[in-house]
N, C-alpha and C positions, 0 to 999 in steps of 0.2 A: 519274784517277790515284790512286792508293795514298796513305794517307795512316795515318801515323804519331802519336799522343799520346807525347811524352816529359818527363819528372819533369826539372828542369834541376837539381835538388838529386843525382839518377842519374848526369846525364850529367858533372858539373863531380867526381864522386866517379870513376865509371868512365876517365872520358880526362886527370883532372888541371889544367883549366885554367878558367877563372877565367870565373864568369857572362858577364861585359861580352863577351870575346875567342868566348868558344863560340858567342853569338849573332851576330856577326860573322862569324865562320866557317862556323856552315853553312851561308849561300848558296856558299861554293866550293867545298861538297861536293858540289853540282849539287843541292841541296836548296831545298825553297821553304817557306819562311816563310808557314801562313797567317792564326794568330795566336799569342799569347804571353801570358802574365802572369806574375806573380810567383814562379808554381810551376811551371808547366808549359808546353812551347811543340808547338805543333801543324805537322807538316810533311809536306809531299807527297813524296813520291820518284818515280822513274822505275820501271815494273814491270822495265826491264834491270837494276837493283840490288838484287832481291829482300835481300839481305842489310842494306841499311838498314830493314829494317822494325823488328827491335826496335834500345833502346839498347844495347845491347852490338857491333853494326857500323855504329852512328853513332859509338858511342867511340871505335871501332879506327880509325876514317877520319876522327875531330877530333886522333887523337894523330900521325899520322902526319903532318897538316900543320904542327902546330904542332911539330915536331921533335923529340918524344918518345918516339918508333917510328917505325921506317924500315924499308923490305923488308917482306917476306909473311908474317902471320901463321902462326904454326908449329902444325898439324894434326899431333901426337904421337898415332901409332894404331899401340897395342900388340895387336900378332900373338900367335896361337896362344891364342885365350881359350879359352874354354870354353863359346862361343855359337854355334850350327850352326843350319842351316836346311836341309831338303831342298827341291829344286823339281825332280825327276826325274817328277813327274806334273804337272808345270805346266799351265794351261790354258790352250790353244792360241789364245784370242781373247784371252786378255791373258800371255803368256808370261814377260814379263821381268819380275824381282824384285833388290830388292836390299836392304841393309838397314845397320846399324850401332848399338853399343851405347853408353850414355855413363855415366859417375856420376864420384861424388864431388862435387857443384856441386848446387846449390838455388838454385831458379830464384823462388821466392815469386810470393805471387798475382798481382803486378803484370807479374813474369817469363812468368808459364802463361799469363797473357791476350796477353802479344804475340807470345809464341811458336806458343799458336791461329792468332793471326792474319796472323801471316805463312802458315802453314803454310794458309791460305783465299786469301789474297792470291797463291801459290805455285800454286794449282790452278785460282785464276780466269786466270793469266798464264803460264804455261810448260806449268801441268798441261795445258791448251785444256779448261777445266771440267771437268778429274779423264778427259778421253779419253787426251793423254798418256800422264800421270799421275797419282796418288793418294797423298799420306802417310798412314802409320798409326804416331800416338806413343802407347806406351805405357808403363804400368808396369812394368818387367823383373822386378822380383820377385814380380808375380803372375801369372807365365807360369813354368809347365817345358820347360826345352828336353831333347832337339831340338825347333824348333817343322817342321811339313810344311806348304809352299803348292801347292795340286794341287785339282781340280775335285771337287767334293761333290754329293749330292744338295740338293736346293732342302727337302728333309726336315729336315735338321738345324738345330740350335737353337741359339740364342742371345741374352743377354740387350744388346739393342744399348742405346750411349751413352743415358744420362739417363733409363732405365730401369730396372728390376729385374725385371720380367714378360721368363720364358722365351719368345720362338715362336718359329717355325722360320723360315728364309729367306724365305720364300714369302710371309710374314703382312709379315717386313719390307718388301718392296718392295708391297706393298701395302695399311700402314698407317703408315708412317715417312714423313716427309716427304723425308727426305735418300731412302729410295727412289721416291716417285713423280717425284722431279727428276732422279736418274741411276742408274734401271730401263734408262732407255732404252739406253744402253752395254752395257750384258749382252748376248751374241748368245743367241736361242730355245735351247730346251733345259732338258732334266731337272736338269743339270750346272751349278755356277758356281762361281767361284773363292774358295777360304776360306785362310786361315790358321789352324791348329790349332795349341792346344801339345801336350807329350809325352802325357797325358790325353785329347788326342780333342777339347780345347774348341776351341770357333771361337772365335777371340780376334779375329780383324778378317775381314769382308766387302766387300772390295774390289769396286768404286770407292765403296760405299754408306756405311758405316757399322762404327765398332770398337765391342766389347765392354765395357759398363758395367765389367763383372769388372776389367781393367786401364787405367782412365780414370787420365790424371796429375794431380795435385795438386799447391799450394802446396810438401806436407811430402816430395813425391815426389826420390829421391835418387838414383835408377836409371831411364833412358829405353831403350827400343827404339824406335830408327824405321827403320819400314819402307815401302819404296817398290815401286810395282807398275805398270807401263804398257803399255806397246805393245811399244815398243825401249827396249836395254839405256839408249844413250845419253840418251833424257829422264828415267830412274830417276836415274841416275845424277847428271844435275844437280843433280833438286830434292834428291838426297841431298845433296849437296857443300854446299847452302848452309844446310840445318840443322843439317849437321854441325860447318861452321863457325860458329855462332850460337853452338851448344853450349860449343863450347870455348870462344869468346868469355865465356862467361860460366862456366868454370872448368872445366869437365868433362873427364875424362878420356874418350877416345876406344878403343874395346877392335872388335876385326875381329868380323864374325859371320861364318861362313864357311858359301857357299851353294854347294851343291852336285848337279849335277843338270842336263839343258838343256841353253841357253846361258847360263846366270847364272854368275859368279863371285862374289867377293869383293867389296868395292870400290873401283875405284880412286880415290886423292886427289892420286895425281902432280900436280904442278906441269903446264905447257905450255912448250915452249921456240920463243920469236919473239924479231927482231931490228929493229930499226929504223935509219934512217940517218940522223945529224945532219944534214945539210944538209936533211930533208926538215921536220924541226921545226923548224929554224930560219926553215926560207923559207916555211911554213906561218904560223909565229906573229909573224913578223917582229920574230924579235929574235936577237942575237947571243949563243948561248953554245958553253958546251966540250963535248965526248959526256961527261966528266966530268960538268957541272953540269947537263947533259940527264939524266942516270943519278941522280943525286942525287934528281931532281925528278921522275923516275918512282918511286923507292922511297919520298915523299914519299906518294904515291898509296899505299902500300902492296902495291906489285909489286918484289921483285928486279930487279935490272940491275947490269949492270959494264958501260964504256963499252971498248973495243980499237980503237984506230984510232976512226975516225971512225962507225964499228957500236956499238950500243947491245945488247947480250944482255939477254932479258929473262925470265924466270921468272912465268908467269903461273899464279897460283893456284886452283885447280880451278873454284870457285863464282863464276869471273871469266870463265864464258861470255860475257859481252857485246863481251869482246874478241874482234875474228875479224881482224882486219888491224894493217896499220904505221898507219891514222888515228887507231886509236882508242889507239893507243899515245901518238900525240903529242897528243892528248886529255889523256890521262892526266898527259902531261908539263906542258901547261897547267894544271892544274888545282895538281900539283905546287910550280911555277913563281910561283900564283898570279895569278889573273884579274885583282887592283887590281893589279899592276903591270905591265899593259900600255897604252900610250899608243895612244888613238881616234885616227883622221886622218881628216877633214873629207876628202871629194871636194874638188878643185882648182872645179871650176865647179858650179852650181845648171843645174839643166835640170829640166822639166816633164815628168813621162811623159802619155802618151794611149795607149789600146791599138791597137792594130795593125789592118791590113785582117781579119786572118786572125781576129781575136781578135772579132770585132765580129760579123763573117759566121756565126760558129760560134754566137754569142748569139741570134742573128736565127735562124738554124737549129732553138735549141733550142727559142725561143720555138714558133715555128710548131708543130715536135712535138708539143710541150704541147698546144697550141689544137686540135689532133689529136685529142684525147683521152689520149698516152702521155706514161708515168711513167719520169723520168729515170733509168736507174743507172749506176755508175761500176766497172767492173771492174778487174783488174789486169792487164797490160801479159806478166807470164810466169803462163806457164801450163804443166800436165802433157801431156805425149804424146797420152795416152789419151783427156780430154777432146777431142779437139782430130779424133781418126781417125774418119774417114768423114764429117765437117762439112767441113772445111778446105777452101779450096779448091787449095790447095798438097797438095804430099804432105810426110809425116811427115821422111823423111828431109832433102829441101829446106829446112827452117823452119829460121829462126834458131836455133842450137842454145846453152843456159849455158855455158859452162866451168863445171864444177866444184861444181853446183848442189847449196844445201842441203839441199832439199828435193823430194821428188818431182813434187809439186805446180807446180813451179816451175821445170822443166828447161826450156824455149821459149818465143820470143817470139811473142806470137799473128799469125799470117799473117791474123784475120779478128775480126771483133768478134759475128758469129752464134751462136760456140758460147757464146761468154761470155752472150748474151741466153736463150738453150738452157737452161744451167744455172741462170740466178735464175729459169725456170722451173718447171725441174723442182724447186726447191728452196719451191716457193709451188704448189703442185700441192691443198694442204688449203686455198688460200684462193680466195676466189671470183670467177666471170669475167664478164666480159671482162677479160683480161689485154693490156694493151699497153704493150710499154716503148720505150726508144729509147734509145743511147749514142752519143756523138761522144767518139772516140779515136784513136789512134796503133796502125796497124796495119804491119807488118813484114814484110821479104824479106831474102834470104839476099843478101847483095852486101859489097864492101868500100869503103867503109863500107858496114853493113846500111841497107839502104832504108827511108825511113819514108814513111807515106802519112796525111792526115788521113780522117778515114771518120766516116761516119755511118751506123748499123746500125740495125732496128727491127724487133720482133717482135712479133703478134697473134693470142694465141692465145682463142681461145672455138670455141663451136659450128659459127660460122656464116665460120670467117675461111677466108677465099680468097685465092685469086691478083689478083681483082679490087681487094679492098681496099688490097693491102700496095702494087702499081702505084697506085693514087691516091695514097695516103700521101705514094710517091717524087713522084707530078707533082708535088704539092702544094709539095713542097720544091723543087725545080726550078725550078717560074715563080715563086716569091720572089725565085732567083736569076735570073731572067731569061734562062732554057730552056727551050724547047717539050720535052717528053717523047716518046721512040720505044723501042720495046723489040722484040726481033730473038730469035724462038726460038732457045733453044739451052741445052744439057747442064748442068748444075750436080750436083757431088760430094752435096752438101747437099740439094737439090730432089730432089723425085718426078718419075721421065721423063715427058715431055709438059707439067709445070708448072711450068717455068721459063724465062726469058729472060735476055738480055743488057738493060740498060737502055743510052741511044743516046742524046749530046747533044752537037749540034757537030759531029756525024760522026764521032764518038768513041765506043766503050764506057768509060763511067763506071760501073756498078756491074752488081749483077743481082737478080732477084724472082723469089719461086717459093713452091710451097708446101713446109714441108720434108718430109723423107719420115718411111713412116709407121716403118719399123723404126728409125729416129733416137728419134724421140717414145716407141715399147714402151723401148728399152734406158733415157730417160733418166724411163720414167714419169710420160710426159706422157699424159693420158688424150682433150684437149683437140686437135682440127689446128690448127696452127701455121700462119700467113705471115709472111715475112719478106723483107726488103729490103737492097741495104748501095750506098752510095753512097761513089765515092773523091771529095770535095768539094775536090780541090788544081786539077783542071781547071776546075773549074766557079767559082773567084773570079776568073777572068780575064776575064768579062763582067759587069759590076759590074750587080745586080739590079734591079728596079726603086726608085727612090728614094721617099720618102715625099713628097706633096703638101706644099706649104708652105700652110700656113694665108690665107688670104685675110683682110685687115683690111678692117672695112666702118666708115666714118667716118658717124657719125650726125648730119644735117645742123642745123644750128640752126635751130630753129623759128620763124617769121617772128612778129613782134611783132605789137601794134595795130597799124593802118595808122594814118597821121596824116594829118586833116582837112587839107586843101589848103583855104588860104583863098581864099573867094569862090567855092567849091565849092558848086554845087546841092543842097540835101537831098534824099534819095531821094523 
């Protein structure tokens, strides 16, 4: 987790409120405490509040609960400046740009170090390590605009950050450290994306590294920040939330206007959601009015007006982590205030113990292990793509998101193979024998969607066969107290002729094969593959073999001297 140094001398001048109460307060910021003294106190945040990183959105969310601000901080972004950007040559592996100018606000040294590091904290967390996206702050008044974002040769020069030695691109990604860490992001080619100002300088190298020339300062009075990624919408974010910081700490906000592409402007519109009283009420279990529900979201520092028993809410740009009506009444708790809500004790005390099912799957993994395979844990939705020509369902069949964020993340996985597939392919530079295994929650298309418990296992090296990945399964089988049978037959997944049905009870429970080979070229696997999946919900119904009980062996007491019987003969 992210972690914040803040001046308590800053924060009781910035939000108004009094040593003893601030410290008190920000545990209901959802902030943790992990130490403190006299001057300064040290705090973790959530990476979903990017905006707590410096004191100036810790101030704005200790003022807001303490009654001193209420509603959405006010983002005043004066149109029609004098700041342009072209991206009509944008470069098609990182297309989307966006940007915004600030002044009038001095941020001092203690200001530019947290404002760095948010803007690290920003790229380790939303940027997905500057793949995303990338910030570039600069100096504005050592740039000529128009500034041009559009692909360059790898020839052109620049003096990158904590420098002053000119090279060209080329020397950067391969003497800079920020380029031997994210070279990798660049796609091949002559070409790579710069920012120049009106001069022809390269003033930022995106995702690598900006320009000594326009580094910001303590004494610095004028910022550009510009953002560069994939899609418009994760520019756009990590824009929102230094924009907001900015202002927080006085800046006037001025449009740069980008023209070209798909890039625009940027937007800071607010978001408009609604919530329903009775769902925070019977959520938080407590009684109030969509009045004092609305009060106690603008507490949070979100707008609301309550109408009827509907809460309208006004959520402000850099307030991504809102996506539903939960995190609203979230908000309203927090609002509301955490100490005053009353804990209720359970009516009875009861002992837990885990479950048939819970125990069976321990002993499962155990065994794995003793196998030689290495546990992993995938996720549950998956993309399309991953999933066509594995599956053993077809694409259209499979569980499908409503409404999914992410492309990645459109499907419940019908099979837990592809997911062993890809932490292959993604381990492909490290060395074999590879063998993993996961037990998880595998999925069908039904009402309710059907769930299955599975155990999946893949082994890949030189020598892996059909042979091995079939023991594996027996092995797990007669734990559970199954003889093992397996019944040729087709698999979407398998090479024809090397696969089977696996067969227990007179049942098909799972199937084995080796995978095919055009699977392993597309996901560059270099290595054959076997693999196995078992549905273990049939197989707890014959409860396995039990473990020996111990035998006590009672060690007899050792017989004493004998005693001389009197009038006993000598020997």
């Amino acid at each position: 987790m992210p972690v914040v140094e803040a001046e308590i001398s800053s924060l009781v001048r910035l939000s108004g409120i009094k040593r003893d109460a601030l410290l008190e307060s920000l545990p209901h910021l959802g902030l943790d405490i992990e130490s403190s003294d006299s001057r300064g106190v040290r705090v973790e945040y959530s990476p979903n509040r990017p905006d707590y990183a410096t004191e100036y959105g810790i101030a704005q969310g200790l003022r807001g609960l303490a009654g001193v601000e209420a509603g959405s901080p006010r983002l005043p972004l004066q149109r029609r400046g004098a700041y342009s950007l072209r991206a009509a040559r944008a470069p098609r592996d990182r297309p989307a740009i966006t940007a915004i100018a600030a002044r009038g606000g001095l941020l001092g040294e203690r200001g530019v170090q947290q404002l760095l590091s948010m803007q690290e904290d920003l790229h380790a967390g939303i940027g997905r390590r500057r793949r995303a996206s990338s910030i570039g702050l600069h100096n504005i008044d050592a740039m000529r605009f128009p500034l041009e974002y559009a692909a360059v040769s790898r020839g052109e020069t620049m003096a990158p950050l904590g420098s002053k030695r000119v090279i060209t691109l080329s020397e950067v990604l391969e003497t800079t450290e920020q380029g031997a860490e994210y070279g990798g992001l660049l796609a091949d080619g002559e070409r790579v994306p710069a920012l120049t100002d009106a001069q022809g300088t390269v003033v930022s190298f995106p995702p690598i590294i900006n320009s000594s020339r326009t580094a910001i300062t303590p004494a610095t009075r004028g910022i550009l920040v510009e953002v560069t990624g994939m899609e418009r919408r994760h520019v756009e974010d990590a824009l929102s939330v230094v924009a907001a910081t900015l202002a927080a700490a006085g800046f006037g906000l001025h449009e740069v206007g980008v023209s070209g592409g798909g890039n625009a402007t940027p937007r800071l519109e607010p978001r408009r959601m609604q919530v329903h009283a009775d769902l925070v009420c019977g959520t938080l279990g407590v009684e109030l009015s969509p009045k004092e529900i609305a009060e106690c979201i603008r507490r949070s520092r979100i707008d609301a007006t309550a109408s009827g028993k509907k809460i309208s809410c006004s959520v402000p740009r850099h307030r991504f982590d809102i996506i539903g009506e939960m995190d609203l009444v979230e908000e309203a708790l927090l609002g509301h205030g955490l100490g005053r809500l009353s804990p209720e004790l359970p009516a009875q005390e009861a002992a837990g113990s885990a479950s048939p099912e819970s125990s069976g799957i321990a002993r499962v993994s155990a065994c794995m292990v003793g196998l030689g395979h290495t546990e992993v844990v995938n996720a549950s939705l998956v993309g399309e793509p991953a999933l066509r020509g594995l599956a053993d369902a077809e694409v259209a069949s499979m569980p499908a998101v409503a409404s999914p964020k992410s492309r990645a993340h459109t499907t419940l996985r019908p099979s837990l193979v592809p997911g062993l597939l890809d932490v292959l392919s993604r381990n492909v530079h490290e060395s074999y024998p590879q063998r993993l295994f996961e037990v998880g929650t595998a999925f069908a298309r039904g009402d309710p969607v059907a769930e299955r418990t599975v155990l999946a296992a893949a082994s890949a090296h030189s020598a892996a066969s059909f042979t091995e990945a079939k023991s594996a399964a027996a092995a797990v089988l007669r734990l559970l107290g199954h003889d093992i049978a397996t019944r040729a037959a087709p698999h979407v997944a398998y090479a024809a002729g090397h696969s089977a049905d696996i067969v227990a009870g007179g049942r098909v429970v799972g199937t084995v094969g080796d995978v095919r080979a055009d699977a392993l070229a597309r996901l560059r696997i270099r290595e054959p593959v076997a693999a196995f999946e078992l549905d273990l919900g049939p197989l707890w119904a014959r409860p396995g073999p039990q473990p020996r009980k111990k035998r006590v062996y009672r060690r007899r007491a050792r017989p004493g001297p004998r005693k001389r019987v009197a009038g006993a003969a000598k020997g």
